[in-house]
N, C-alpha and C positions, 0 to 999 in steps of 0.2 A: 051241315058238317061242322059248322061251329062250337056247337056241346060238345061231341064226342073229341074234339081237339083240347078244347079248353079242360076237356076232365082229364086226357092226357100229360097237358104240362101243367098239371096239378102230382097226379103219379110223378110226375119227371122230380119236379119239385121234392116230394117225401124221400125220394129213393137218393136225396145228395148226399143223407148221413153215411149211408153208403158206398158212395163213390168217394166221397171226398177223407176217406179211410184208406185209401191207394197211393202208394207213392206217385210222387212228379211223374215219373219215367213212365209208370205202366198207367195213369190219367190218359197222356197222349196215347199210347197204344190202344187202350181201350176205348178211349171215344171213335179213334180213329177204323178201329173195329167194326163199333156201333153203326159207323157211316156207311163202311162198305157191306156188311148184311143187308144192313135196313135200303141198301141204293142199288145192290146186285138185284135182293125179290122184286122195288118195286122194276126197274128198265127190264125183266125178265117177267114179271106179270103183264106190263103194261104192251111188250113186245108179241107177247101171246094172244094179247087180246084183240091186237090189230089182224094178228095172224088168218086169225081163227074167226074174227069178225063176229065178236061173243057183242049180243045186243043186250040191252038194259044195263050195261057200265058204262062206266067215265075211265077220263085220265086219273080221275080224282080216287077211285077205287084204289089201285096202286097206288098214289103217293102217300092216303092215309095208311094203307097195309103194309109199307114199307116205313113208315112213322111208330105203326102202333109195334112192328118187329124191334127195329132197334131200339125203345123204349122198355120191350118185355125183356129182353136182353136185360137193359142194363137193371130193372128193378130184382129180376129173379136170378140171375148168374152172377156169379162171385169171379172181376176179373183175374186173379189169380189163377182159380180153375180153370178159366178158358183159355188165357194162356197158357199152360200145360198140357192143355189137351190132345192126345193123338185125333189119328180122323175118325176113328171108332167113338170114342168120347165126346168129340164133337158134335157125330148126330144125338149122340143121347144128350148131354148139356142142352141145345137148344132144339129139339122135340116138342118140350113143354110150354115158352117162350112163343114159339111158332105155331104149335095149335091153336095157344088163348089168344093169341095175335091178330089168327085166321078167322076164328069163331067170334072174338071183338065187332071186328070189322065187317062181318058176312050178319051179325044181327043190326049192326048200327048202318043198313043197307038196304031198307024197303024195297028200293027199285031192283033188288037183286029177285027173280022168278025163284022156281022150287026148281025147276028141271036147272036152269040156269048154276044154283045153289050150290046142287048134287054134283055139277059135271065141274064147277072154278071151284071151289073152294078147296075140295081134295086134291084138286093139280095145283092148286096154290103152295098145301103143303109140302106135296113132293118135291114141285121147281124151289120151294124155300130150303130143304134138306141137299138137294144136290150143291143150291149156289152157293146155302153155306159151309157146305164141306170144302168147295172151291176155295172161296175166302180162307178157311181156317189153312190152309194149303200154304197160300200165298201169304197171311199174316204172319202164319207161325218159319217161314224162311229167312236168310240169313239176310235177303234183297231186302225185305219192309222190317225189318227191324230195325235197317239204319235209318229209318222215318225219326224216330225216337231224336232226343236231343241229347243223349248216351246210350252206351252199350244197354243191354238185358239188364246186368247189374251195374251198376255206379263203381268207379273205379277209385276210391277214396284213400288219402293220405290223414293219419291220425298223429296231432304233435302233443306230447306227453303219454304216455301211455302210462294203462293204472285201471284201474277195478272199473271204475265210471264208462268206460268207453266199454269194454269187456260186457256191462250190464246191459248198456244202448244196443250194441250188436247182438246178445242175443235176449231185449226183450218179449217176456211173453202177449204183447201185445202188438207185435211187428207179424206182418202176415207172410205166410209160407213163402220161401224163394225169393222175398225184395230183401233180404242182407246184402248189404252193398259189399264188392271186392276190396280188401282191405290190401292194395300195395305195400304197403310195409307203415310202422311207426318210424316218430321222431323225439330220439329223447336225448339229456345229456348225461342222463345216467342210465348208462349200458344194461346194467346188474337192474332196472328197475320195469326194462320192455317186456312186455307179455311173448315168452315162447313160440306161439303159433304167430309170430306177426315178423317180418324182415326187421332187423335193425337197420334203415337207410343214413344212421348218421344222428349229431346233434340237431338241435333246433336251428341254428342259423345255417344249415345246410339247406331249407326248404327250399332256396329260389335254384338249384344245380338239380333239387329232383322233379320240381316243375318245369323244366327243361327238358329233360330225359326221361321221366315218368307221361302216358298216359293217366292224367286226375280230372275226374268231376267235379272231385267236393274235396277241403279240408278240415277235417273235424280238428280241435283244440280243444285238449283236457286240461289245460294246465291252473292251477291255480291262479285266479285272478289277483290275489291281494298281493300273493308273492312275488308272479312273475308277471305285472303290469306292463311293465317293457316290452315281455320275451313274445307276450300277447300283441302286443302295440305293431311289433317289428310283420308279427304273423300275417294280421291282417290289411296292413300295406303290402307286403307280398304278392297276396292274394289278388288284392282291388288291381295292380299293378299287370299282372297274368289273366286277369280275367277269370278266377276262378272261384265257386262260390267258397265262401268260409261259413263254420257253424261253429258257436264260441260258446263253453258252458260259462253260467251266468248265474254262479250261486248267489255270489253278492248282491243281487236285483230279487232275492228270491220278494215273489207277493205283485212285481210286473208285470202285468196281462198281456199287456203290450209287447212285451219282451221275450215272451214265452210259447209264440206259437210257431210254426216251421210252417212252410210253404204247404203242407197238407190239410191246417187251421189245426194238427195236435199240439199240447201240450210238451214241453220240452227241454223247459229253463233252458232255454239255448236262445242266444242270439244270432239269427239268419241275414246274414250279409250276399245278396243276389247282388251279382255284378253285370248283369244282362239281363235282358226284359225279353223274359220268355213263360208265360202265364203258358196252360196246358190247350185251353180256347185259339191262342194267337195262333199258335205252334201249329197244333192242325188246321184251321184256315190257312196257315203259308204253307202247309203241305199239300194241301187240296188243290191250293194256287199249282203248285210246282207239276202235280200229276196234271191236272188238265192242261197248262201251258204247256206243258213239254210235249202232252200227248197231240196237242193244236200245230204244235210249232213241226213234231217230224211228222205230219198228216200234209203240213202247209207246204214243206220242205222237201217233200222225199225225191218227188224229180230231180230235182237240183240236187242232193243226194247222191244219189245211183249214177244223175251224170259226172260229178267230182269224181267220184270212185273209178268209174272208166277211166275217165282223166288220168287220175296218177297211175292206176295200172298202165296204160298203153304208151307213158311216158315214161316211167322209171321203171328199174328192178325192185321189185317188194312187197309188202304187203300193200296195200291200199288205206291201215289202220295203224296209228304210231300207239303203243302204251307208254306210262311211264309212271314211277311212283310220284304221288303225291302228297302232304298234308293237307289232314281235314280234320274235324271237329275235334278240340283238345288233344289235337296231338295224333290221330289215329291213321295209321298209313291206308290208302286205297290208291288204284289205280285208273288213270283220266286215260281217255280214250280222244282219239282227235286223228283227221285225217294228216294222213305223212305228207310233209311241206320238203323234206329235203331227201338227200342222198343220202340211201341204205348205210347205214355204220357213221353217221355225221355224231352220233354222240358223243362217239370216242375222239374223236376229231378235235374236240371241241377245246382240248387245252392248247394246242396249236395254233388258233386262232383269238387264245386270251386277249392279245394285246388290243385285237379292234375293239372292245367290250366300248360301248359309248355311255354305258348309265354306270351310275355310282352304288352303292352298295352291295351286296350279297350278286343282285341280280346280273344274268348274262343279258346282252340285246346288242345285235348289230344291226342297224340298216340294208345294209348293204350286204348279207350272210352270203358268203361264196358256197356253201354246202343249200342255199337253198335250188330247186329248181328252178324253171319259168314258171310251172303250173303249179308248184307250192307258192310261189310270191305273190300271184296270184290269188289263191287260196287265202293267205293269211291278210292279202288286204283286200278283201271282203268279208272277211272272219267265216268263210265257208268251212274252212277247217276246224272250226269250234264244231260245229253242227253235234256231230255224233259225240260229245259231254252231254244231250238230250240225255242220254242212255244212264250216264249216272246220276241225274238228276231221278230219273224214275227208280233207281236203285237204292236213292234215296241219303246217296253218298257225298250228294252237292244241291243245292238251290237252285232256283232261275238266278235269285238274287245274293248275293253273298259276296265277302273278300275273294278275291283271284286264289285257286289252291298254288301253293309256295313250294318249290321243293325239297326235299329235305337238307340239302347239302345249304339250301339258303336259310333254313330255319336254323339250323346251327350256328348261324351267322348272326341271328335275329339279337336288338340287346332287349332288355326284358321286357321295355313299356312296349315293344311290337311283338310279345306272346298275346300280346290281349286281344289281334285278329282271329287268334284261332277259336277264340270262345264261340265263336256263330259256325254252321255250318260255310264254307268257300260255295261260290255262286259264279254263272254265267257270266253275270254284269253290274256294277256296283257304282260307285260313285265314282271312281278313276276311270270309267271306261268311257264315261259320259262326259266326261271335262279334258280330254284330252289326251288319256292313255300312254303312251309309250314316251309322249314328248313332256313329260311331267318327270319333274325328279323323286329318286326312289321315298325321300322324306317325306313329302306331300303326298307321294299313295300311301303312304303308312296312315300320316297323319287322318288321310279322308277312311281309311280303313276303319281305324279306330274311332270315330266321329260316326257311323254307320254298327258299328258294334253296338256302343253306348248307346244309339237313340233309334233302334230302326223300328219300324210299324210297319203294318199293312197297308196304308195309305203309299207310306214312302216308297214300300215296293213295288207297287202302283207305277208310281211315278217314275221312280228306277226305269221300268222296263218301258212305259211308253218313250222315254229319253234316251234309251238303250236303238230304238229303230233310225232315227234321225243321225246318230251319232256314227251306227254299221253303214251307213249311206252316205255319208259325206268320206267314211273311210280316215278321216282325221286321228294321227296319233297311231294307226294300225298297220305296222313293222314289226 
């Protein structure tokens, strides 16, 4: 099985010029894609075969026929198309992908008999048609799309406006449907803003629309030699919020180095990433996220269901508190968590300002007269976290990440603390594990932003094994 691997990511190899012609945003989609075809066929081959107690295969059958799928995928389908695709589209898109996949791996398979042949390989490709319709189902929903590290399109802010950006947005070598959302320009000559674009104001307006704007990216048209400053000022801003900047760079024209964008295109633009999020990492900590969470409510669920009795047979209510949130760049979603107090305690809550024991934006009492016994309970054992699993797999929070902040405390926020919301908000973080609630609000910022700036997959690692020790001593958790 060595050859037929190695001629594979040799394919994998040819077909980057390809992939790597994809924006940021639809990279992660589509690899992540890729994983789930190519990991649905094989755990659904491989299930059948037990089944069905089919002789002369291995485990090993499925996992290269699940290898050789998501590979045919990504050499022959155009991720653009397949994100488009209804479920009609979908079987025909990967049809072809799926046959050569089947027929690959059913020749490169000696031990496979003739009767054997005739009876797996044709269920191979029907169970590959069903799961991938499934998948295209679940990818193309509103749930896995907040996988991505932004929206479908890029929600982008443009300072200067003028023909040059006009030309970017609709170059003919930008592929169908990744023009990113163009929230409004910024300019200080009104009479100069492109028509189809909001006028949101002058240039020194940006840090009020990065506040109140959902933004991905800042693009910057402006002349460099004229407006060095107005440029200068832009990209402190940015670094500042955490949010990327893309600066045109006529002046450097003949820069190799200066001129490629996070795709390796050509660009005369200079790419200021303010977060370390490659397309690879992203899905590895998303992979992380679905199997932990999907570990953690398999590990959990008794303990689950008995909370949930719990507060019902104790309080009036639901059993489930919602509440708005922020999360990634600003984007409202909803966290879920068991209900700790008395039904209507939100509105409550300005009546009780005065106990407030932490400093900043944030509310926390110890000692909350709106909580129950069996919320107090709950929250210092963080059993009440539990059901955020749910937006985790939603795709709307991490295992690992900043605490989501509410909005009424993001308006509070001063700038250098916009720069948590660059990362998705997460389970358990660095404040969770150092002492939580008895930590003053500057030092969770500061570990916040310290966690923005440097996180890896290792650290995440680490995060969560520190994350158990830390729910068990119950230390800091009020």
């Amino acid at each position: 099985m060595r050859a037929p691997v190695a001629g594979l990511a040799g394919v994998f190899l040819c077909a980057q010029w390809h992939f790597m012609s994809v924006p940021l945003q639809h990279q992660v989609w589509f690899l992540g894609s890729l994983f789930m075809h190519g990991a649905m066929l094989c755990a659904l081959v491989a299930g059948g075969q037990e089944l069905f107690s089919i002789d002369g295969t291995e485990l090993r059958f499925s996992i290269f026929l699940g290898l050789s799928y998501s590979l045919a995928i990504g050499v022959l389908v155009r991720p653009a198309r397949l994100r488009a695709a209804d479920l009609a589209q979908t079987v025909r898109l990967l049809t072809g992908p799926l046959v050569l996949a089947v027929g690959v791996v059913g020749f490169l398979s000696p031990e496979l008999g003739v009767e054997q042949g005739l009876i797996l390989l044709p269920a191979c490709v029907i169970i590959g048609l069903v799961s991938s319709a499934g998948c295209q189902q679940l990818s193309s929903s509103a749930g896995f799309q907040r996988v991505l590290p932004m929206d479908d399109q890029p929600r982008i802010v443009i300072v200067g406006a003028n023909e040059r950006a006009e030309r970017m947005l609709t170059s003919p070598d930008r592929n169908p449907g990744t023009s990113p959302a163009v929230v409004g320009c910024l300019d200080d000559d009104t009479e100069r803003s492109n028509g189809s674009w909001r006028h949101l104001g002058p240039v020194d307006q940006l840090e009020t629309v990065l506040r109140e704007e959902v933004v991905d990216e800042v693009w910057v048209q402006l002349p460099m030699r004229s407006h060095y400053e107005a440029v200068e000022g832009v990209i402190q801003t940015c670094r500042t919020f955490g949010i990327p900047a893309r600066v045109e760079s006529l002046p450097f024209q003949g820069g190799e180095g200066l001129s490629r964008d996070e795709r390796g295109r050509s660009l005369r633009a200079v790419y200021q990433v303010t977060v370390t999020g490659s397309p690879l990492r992203l899905v590895a900590k998303r992979v992380i996220d679905i199997v932990g969470s999907l570990c953690a409510l398999a590990l959990t669920a008794p303990i689950l269901v008995l909370a949930i009795m719990a507060v019902k047979l104790t309080s009036r209510g639901s059993a489930f508190f919602k509440q708005d949130r922020i999360g990634l760049r600003g984007r409202d979603f909803t966290l879920y968590k068991l209900r700790t107090m008395l039904e209507g305690s939100e509105d409550r809550q300005g009546g009780i300002q005065h106990l407030n024991e932490k400093d900043g934006p944030v509310f926390k009492v110890r000692n909350d007269p709106r909580l129950t016994w069996i919320g107090r309970w709950l929250r210092r054992t963080s059993i009440d976290e539990l059901p955020q699993l749910f937006n985790v797999l939603r795709g709307e929070m991490s295992l690992v990440g900043p605490r989501p902040a509410r909005p009424k405390e993001v308006r509070r926020y001063e700038s250098w603390q916009h720069h948590r919301l660059a990362v998705k908000p997460g389970l358990t973080c660095t404040w969770q594990v150092s002492g939580r609630s008895n930590l003053s609000f500057e030092t969770w910022m500061t570990m916040d932003l310290e966690y923005t700036r440097t996180w890896s997959l290792r650290g995440d690692i680490v995060l969560l094994l520190k994350t158990v020790p830390a729910v068990i001593s119950m230390r800091g958790a009020w």
